[in-house]
C-alpha positions as CSV (number, residue, x, y, z in Angstrom):
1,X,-18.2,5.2,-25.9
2,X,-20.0,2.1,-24.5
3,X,-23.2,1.4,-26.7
4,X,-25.2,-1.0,-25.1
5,X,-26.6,-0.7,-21.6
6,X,-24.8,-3.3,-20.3
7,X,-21.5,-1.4,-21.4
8,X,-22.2,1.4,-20.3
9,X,-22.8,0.0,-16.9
10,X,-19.6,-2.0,-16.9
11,X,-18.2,1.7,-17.6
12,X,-19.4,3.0,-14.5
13,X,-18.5,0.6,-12.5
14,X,-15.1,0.0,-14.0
15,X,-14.2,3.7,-13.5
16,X,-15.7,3.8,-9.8
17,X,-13.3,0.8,-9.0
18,X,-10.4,2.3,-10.9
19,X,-10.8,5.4,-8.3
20,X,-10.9,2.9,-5.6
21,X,-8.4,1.1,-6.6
22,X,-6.4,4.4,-7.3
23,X,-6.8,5.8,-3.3
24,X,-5.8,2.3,-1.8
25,X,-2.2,2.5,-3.9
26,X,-2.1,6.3,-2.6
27,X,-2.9,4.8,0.5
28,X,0.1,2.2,0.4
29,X,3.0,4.5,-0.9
30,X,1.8,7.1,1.9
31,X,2.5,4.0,4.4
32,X,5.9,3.1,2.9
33,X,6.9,6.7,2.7
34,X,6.0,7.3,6.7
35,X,8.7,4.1,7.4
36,X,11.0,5.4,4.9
37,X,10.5,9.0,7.1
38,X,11.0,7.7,10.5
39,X,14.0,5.4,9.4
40,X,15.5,8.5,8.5
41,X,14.6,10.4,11.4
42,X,16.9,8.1,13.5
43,X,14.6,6.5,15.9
44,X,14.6,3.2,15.8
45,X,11.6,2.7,18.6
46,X,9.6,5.1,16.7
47,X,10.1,3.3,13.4
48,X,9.0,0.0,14.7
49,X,5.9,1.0,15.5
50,X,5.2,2.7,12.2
51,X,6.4,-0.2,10.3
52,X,3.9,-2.0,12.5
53,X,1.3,0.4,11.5
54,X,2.0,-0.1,7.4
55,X,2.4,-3.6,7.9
56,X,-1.1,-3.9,8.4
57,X,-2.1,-1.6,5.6
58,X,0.2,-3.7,3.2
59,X,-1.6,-6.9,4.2
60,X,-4.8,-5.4,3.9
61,X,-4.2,-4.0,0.3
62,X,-2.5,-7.4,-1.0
63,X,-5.5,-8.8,0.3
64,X,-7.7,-7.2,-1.6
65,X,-5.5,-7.3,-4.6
66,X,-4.9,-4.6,-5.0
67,X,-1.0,-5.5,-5.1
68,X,0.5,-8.8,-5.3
69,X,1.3,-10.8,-1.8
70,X,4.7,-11.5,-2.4
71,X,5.1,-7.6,-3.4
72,X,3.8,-6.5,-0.2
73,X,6.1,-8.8,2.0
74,X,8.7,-7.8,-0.2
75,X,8.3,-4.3,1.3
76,X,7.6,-5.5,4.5
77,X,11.0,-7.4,4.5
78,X,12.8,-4.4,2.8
79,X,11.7,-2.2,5.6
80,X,12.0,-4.2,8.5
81,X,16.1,-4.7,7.0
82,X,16.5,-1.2,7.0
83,X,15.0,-0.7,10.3
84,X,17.3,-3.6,11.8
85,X,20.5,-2.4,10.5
86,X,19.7,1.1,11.9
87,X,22.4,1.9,14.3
């Protein structure tokens, strides 16, 4: 345990963020897993605008950096490929 004041303040805080942090992940696999769903589902149209949706929630989370940028257009590209070669 923290001894000092100031340690156990950074504690607090530290584990406050980590639950943040923790939600906005939760938060980005729940948007990837709705694309992945409707890819599966068949309709393309309905897809697009999901992957639309997430695509703003991935931006938002590498913003805050939470995940790397490149990570989250590596998604973005990944789904937007698997969307596209829908039939």
């Amino acid at each position: 345990m923290a001894n000092t004041a100031s340690a156990r303040k950074a504690a607090r805080q530290s584990e406050k963020r980590r639950q943040h942090n923790a939600s906005l992940r939760t938060e980005l696999r729940s948007a990837i897993k709705r694309v992945r769903k409707a890819i599966d589902a068949g309709d393309k149209a309905a897809a697009r605008g999901v992957l639309s949706a997430s695509t703003k929630v991935l931006d938002s989370i590498a913003d805050k950096k939470i995940i790397h940028k490149n990570k989250a257009s590596r998604h973005k590209s990944r789904l937007s490929a698997a969307i596209k070669a829908m039939a």
